[in-house]
Legacy VTK file of the C-alpha trace (Angstrom):
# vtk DataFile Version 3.0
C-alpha trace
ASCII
DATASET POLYDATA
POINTS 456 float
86.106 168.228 100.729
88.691 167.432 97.976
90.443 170.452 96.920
93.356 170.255 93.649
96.078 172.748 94.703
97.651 174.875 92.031
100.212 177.063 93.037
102.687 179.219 90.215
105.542 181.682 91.099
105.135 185.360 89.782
108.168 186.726 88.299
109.262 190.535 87.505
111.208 191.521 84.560
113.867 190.651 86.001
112.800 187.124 86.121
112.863 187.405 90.051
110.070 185.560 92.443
107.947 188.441 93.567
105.105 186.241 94.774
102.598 183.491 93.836
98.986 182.296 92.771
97.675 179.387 94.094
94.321 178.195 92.469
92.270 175.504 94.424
90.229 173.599 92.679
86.850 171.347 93.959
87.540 167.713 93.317
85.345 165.799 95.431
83.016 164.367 92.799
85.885 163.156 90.948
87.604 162.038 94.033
84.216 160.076 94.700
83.714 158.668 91.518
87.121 157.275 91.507
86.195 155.736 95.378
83.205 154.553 93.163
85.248 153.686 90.100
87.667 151.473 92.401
85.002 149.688 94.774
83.337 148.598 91.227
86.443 147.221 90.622
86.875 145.097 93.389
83.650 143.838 93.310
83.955 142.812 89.825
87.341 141.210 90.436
85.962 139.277 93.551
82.297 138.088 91.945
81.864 134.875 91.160
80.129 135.513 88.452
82.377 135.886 85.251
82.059 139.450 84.400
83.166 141.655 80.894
83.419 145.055 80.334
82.816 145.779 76.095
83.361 148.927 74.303
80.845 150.299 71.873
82.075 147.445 69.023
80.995 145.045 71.215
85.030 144.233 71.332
86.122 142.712 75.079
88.115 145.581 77.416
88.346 143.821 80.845
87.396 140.870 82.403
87.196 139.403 85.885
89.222 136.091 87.396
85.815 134.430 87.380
85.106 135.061 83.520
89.224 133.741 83.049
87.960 130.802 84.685
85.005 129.694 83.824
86.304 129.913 79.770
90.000 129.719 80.180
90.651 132.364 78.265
93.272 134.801 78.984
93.139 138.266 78.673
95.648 138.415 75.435
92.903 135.748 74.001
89.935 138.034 74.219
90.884 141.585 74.574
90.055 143.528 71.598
88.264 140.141 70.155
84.387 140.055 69.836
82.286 137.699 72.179
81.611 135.676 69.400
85.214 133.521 69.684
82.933 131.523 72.081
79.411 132.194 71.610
79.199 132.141 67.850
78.098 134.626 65.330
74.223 134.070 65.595
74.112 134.395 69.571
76.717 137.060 69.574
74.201 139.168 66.802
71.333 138.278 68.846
72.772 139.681 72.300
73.820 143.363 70.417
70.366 143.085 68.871
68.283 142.795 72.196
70.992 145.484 73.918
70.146 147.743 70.953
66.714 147.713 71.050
65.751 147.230 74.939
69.145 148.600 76.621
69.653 145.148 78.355
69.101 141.440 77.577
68.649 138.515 79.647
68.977 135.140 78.173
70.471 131.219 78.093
72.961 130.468 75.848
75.333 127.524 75.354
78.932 128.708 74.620
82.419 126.777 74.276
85.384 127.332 76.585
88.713 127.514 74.836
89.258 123.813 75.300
86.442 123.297 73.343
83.884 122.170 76.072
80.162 122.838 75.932
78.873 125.020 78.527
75.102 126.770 79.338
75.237 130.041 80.475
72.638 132.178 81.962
74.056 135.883 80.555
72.664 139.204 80.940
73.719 142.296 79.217
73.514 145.727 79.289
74.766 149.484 78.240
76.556 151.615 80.343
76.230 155.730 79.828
78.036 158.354 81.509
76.852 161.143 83.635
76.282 163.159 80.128
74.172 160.316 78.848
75.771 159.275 76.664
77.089 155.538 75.653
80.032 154.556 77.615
80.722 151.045 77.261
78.624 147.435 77.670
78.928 145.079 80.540
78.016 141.484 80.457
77.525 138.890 83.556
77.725 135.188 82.568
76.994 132.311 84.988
77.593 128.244 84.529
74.210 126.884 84.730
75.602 123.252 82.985
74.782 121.870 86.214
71.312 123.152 86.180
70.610 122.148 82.802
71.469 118.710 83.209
69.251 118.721 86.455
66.588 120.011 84.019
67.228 117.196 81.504
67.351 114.325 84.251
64.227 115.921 86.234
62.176 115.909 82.574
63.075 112.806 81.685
62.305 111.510 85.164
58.740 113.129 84.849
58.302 111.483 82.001
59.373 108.091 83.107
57.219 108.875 86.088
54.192 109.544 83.728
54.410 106.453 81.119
55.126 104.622 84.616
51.857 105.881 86.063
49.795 105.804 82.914
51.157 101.742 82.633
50.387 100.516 85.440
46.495 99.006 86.466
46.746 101.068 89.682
45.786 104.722 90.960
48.508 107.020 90.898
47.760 110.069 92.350
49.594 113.180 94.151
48.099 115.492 96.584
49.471 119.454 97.625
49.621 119.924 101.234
46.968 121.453 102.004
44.968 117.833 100.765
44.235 119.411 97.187
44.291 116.662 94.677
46.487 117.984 92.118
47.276 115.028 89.359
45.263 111.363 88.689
46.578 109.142 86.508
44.219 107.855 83.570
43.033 104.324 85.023
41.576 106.328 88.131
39.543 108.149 84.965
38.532 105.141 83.031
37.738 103.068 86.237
35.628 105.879 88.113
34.584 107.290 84.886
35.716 111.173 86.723
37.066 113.134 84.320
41.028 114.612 85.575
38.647 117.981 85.824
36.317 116.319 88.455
39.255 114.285 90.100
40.788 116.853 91.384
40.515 119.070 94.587
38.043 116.953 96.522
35.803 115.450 93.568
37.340 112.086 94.485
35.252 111.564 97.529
32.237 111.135 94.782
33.207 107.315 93.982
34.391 106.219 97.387
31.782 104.202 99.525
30.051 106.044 101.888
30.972 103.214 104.535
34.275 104.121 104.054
34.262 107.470 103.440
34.623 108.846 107.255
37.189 106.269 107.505
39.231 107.446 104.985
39.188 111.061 105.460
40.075 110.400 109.423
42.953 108.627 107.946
44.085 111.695 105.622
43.793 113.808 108.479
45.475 112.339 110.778
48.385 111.911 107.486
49.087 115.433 107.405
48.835 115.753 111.462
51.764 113.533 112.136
53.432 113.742 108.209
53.717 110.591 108.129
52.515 107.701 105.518
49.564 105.478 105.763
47.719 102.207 104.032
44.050 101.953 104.048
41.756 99.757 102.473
38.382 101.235 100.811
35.959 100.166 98.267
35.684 102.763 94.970
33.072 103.076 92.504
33.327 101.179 88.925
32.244 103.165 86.642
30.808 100.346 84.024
28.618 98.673 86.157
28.396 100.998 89.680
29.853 98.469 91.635
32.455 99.139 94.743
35.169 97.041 94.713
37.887 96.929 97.024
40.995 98.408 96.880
44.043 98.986 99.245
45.717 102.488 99.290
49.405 103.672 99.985
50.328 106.923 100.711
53.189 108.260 101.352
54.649 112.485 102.093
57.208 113.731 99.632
59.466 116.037 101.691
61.887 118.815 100.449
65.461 120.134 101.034
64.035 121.782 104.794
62.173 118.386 105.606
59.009 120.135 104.854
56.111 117.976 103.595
55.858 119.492 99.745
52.881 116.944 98.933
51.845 113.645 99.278
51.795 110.457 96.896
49.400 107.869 96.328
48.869 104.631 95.043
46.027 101.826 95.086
45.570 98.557 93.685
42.282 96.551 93.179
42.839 93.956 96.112
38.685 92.821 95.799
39.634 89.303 94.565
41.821 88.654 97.158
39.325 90.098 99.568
36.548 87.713 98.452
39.482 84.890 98.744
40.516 85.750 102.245
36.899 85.937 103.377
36.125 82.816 101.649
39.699 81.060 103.428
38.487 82.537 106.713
34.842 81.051 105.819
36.460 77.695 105.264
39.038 78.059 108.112
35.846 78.602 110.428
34.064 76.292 109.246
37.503 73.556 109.399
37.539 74.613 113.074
34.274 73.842 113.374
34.105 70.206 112.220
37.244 70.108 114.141
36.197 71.517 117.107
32.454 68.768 116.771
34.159 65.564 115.774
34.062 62.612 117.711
37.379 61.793 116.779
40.407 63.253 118.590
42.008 65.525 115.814
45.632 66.656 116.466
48.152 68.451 114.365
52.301 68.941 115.174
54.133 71.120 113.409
57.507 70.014 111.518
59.281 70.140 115.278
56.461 67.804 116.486
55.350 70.221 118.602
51.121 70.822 119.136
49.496 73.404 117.188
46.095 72.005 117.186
44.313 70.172 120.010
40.365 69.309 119.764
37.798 68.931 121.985
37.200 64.932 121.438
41.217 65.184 122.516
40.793 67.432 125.435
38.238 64.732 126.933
40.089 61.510 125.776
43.257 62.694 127.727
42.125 64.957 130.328
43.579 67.970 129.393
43.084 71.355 127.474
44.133 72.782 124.660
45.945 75.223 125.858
47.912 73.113 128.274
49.862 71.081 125.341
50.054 73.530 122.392
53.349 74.030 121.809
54.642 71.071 123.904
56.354 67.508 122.517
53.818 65.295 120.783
55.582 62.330 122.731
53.438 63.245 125.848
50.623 61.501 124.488
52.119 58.295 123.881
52.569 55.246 126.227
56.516 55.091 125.411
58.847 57.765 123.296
59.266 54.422 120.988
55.739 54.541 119.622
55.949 58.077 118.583
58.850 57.652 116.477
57.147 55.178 115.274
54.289 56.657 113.826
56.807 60.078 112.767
59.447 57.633 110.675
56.328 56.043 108.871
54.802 59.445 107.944
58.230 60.989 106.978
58.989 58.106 105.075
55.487 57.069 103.599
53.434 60.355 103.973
51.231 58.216 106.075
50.770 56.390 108.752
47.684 54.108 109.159
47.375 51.325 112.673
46.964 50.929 116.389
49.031 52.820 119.268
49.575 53.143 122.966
48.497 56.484 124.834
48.790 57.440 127.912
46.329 59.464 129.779
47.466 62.685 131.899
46.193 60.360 135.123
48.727 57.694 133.676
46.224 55.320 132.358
47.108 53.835 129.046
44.583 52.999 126.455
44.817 51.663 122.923
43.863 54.287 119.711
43.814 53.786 115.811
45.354 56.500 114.152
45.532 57.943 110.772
48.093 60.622 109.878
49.500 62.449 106.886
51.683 65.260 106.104
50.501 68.455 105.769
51.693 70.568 102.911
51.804 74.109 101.962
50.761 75.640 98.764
54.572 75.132 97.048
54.247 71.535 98.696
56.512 71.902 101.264
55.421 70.039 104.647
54.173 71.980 107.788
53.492 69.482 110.172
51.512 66.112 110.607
47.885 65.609 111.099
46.478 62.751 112.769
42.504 61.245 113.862
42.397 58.851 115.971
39.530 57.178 118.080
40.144 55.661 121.502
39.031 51.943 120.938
39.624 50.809 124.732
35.918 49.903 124.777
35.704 48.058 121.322
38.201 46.121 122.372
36.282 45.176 125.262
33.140 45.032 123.068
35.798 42.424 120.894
36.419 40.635 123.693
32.599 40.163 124.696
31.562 38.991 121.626
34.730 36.186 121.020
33.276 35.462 124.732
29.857 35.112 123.361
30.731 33.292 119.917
32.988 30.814 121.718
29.423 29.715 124.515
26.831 30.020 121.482
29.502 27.293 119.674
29.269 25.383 122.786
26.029 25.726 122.937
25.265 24.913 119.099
27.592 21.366 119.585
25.128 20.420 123.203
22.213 21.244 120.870
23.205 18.757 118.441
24.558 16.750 120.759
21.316 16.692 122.888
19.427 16.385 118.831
21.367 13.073 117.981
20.281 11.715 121.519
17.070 12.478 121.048
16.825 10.697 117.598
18.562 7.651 119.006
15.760 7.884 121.500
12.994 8.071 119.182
14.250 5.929 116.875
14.676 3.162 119.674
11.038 3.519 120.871
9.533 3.636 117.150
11.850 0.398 116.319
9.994 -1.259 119.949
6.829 -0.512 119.345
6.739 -1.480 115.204
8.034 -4.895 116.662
5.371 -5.683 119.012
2.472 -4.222 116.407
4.277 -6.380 113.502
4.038 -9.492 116.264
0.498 -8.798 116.788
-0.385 -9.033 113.178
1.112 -11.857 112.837
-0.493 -13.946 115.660
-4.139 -12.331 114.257
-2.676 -13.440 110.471
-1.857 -17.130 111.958
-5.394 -17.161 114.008
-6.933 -15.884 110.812
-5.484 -18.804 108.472
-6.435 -21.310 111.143
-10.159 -20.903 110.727
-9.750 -20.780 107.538
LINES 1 457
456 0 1 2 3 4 5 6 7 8 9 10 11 12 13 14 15 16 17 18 19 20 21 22 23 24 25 26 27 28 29 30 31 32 33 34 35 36 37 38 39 40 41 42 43 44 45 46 47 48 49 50 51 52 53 54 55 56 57 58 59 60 61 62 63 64 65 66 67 68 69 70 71 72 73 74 75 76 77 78 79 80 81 82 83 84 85 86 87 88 89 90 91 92 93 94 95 96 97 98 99 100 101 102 103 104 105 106 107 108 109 110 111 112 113 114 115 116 117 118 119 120 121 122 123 124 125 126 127 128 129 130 131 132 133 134 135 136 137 138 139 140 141 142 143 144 145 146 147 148 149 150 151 152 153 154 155 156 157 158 159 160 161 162 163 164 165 166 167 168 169 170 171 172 173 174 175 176 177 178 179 180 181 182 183 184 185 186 187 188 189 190 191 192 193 194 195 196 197 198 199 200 201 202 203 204 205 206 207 208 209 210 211 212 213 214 215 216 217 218 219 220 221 222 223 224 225 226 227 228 229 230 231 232 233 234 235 236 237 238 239 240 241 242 243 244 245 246 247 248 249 250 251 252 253 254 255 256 257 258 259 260 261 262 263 264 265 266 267 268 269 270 271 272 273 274 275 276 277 278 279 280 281 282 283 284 285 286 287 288 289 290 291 292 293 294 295 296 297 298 299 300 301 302 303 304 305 306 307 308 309 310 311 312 313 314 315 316 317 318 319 320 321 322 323 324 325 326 327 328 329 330 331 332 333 334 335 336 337 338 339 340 341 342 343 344 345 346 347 348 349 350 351 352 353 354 355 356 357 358 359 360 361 362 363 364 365 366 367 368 369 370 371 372 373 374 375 376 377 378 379 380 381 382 383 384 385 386 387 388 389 390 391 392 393 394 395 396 397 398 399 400 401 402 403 404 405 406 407 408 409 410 411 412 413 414 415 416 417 418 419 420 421 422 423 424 425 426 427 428 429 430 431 432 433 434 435 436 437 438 439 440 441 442 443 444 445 446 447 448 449 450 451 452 453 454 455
């Protein structure tokens, strides 16, 4: 207890001390509003908030280090001056308005500094009454939210980049909460599926996928927000204008916040079906490359730019007595009867794109054997080359076949000169007897010719 001690002397008429009176008093209310009074204070003078303490004319009385800073100005600046040195006339008239009428006000404001700089404030406001009730004073908290603001700007602007971006683009744009609620789709997922954004969202999207892919895709969501991490998928989605699926391949991707905490989950797909239909129509014609490869009765063989075996066939595999899987990747100079022969046919392509004539090979048993080759570059689509592809048939037995039939042409010549030979002779022959035996009829007509004139 807090006690005010009053003690006074009491004097007789002669002006002598004949005793006292001491009067206590009770202070302990005032001694604890001052406690009160003082810890307020220090609270406001160690806040980081700028804080002011008004009279009833709205007219500054205090402020705090914070307030000093954050306007830079001092206290012979703005004590005694009204609030609206920096906030201006209309703000300042709006703030005493709102205090009047609600008691308190809470509101953003921009305001100058005494340097002149532009600042947003987030200030709130309020009266102050005694223990009577009555009006004491008016105390206002200010706090820099410039920072904010601009965040606020940059974030807007951002969305809105972010929504001319998504409504731009020919692709689905889409974001997800995490609990897999579809909260936003972008207006090509509307036009193409024909959803409205109504329909789109929460689950209504599962309406135009295929229901092939359907499982597919929602075993792929689910495992998504299992692990929180991203995930492509491919999946066909209903056109609207005609009902037919085309294909599509799908991105998403978590957004996380400050605590690494998945806060939802972005999306993106783009109509691949073209490509589809042209990758399954390469890997038709690849198959069906390999194929006639794979049946020819020529030996097919392609070296990449190193000259190295990528492709081996099965007329090759018998021709040298090996497989494919033996060579690929190995030196195409294996193959040939000397390392001459191969650069051979290599500086001819390089230089010519082609190559076109007989070569030596060697067998893997050793046995060398003659083949006509054809090769050519191979070329990518920007017409760079690859590698070298050559056909070539083992002619070992046409030459023989050759060989058989000069044999045979050079005997049926032979044969055609003792033909004529033995023709002449027999002419001469004939010819010899005809002559003989014309000479002895002539000489018999002309003895029965004499005989005959005789008797006549």
């Amino acid at each position: 207890m807090w006690v005010s001690l009053n003690i006074q002397p009491v004097r007789d008429e002669h002006d002598a001390i004949r005793g006292s009176v001491v009067v206590l008093h009770d202070i302990s209310a005032s001694k604890r509003a001052e406690a009160a009074l003082s810890l307020y204070r220090e609270l406001i003078a160690k806040s980081t908030d700028a804080i002011a303490i008004f009279d009833l004319e709205w007219r500054y009385l205090e402020q705090n280090a914070a307030h000093r800073r954050l306007l830079g100005y001092s206290d012979d600046d703005l004590l005694g001056q009204s609030p609206s040195v920096h906030l201006g006339e209309e703000v300042c008239a709006f703030l005493t308005r709102e205090v009047a009428m609600a008691g308190d006000v809470r509101a953003e404001v921009q305001s100058r500094t005494k340097g002149g700089a532009s600042l947003a404030l987030e200030l709130s406001a309020f009266e102050v009454r005694n223990s009577a009730g009555e009006q004491a004073c008016y105390v206002g908290f200010a706090r820099d939210i410039s920072e904010r603001k601009r965040a606020e700007v940059a974030l807007r602007e951002s969305e809105e980049r972010y929504r001319v971006l998504t409504e731009a683009i020919p692709q689905f744009v889409w974001t997800v909460l995490p609990d897999g609620t579809v909260d936003f789709c972008n207006q090509h997922w509307s036009r193409f599926t024909g959803l409205p954004l109504e329909e789109s969202l929460g689950v209504g999207w599962v309406k135009v996928l295929h229901p092939d892919d359907l499982p597919r895709a929602l075993a792929a969501w689910e495992q998504a927000r299992e692990s929180n991490e991203g995930y492509e998928i491919e999946y066909r989605v209903r056109r609207a204008s005609d009902g037919f699926y085309r294909w599509h391949l799908a991105r998403v991707r978590p957004v996380q916040g400050a605590m690494g905490l998945v806060v939802k989950w972005m999306g993106a797909a783009i109509d691949i079906h073209d490509r589809k239909q042209a990758e399954d129509a390469l890997k038709a014609s690849q198959a069906f490359a390999r194929d006639i490869i794979a049946s020819s009765l020529d030996m097919i063989i392609v070296v990449d730019t190193s000259r190295r075996f990528i492709e081996f066939n099965h007329a090759a595999e018998e021709t040298f007595g090996c497989l494919a899987e033996a060579v690929v990747g190995e030196p195409v100079d294996l193959l040939y009867a000397h390392p001459d022969e191969g650069h051979r046919v290599s500086d001819a392509v390089l230089a010519c794109g082609r190559f076109t004539g007989e070569v030596l090979n060697r067998r893997m048993n050793g046995n060398v054997f003659t083949s006509v080759l054809s090769a050519s570059t191979l070329r990518n689509s920007r017409g760079e080359v690859i590698g070298v592809m050559g056909v070539s048939r083992d002619i070992t037995e046409r030459r023989v076949a050759d060989e058989q039939l000069r044999e045979s042409l050079v005997q049926l010549r032979t044969l055609s000169r003792r033909v004529e030979s033995v023709r002449e002779e027999e002419r001469t022959r004939i010819a010899r007897e005809l002559h003989d035996q014309l000479g002895v009829a002539l000489t018999c007509v002309k003895l029965e010719v004499a005989q005959l004139q005789r008797l006549l």
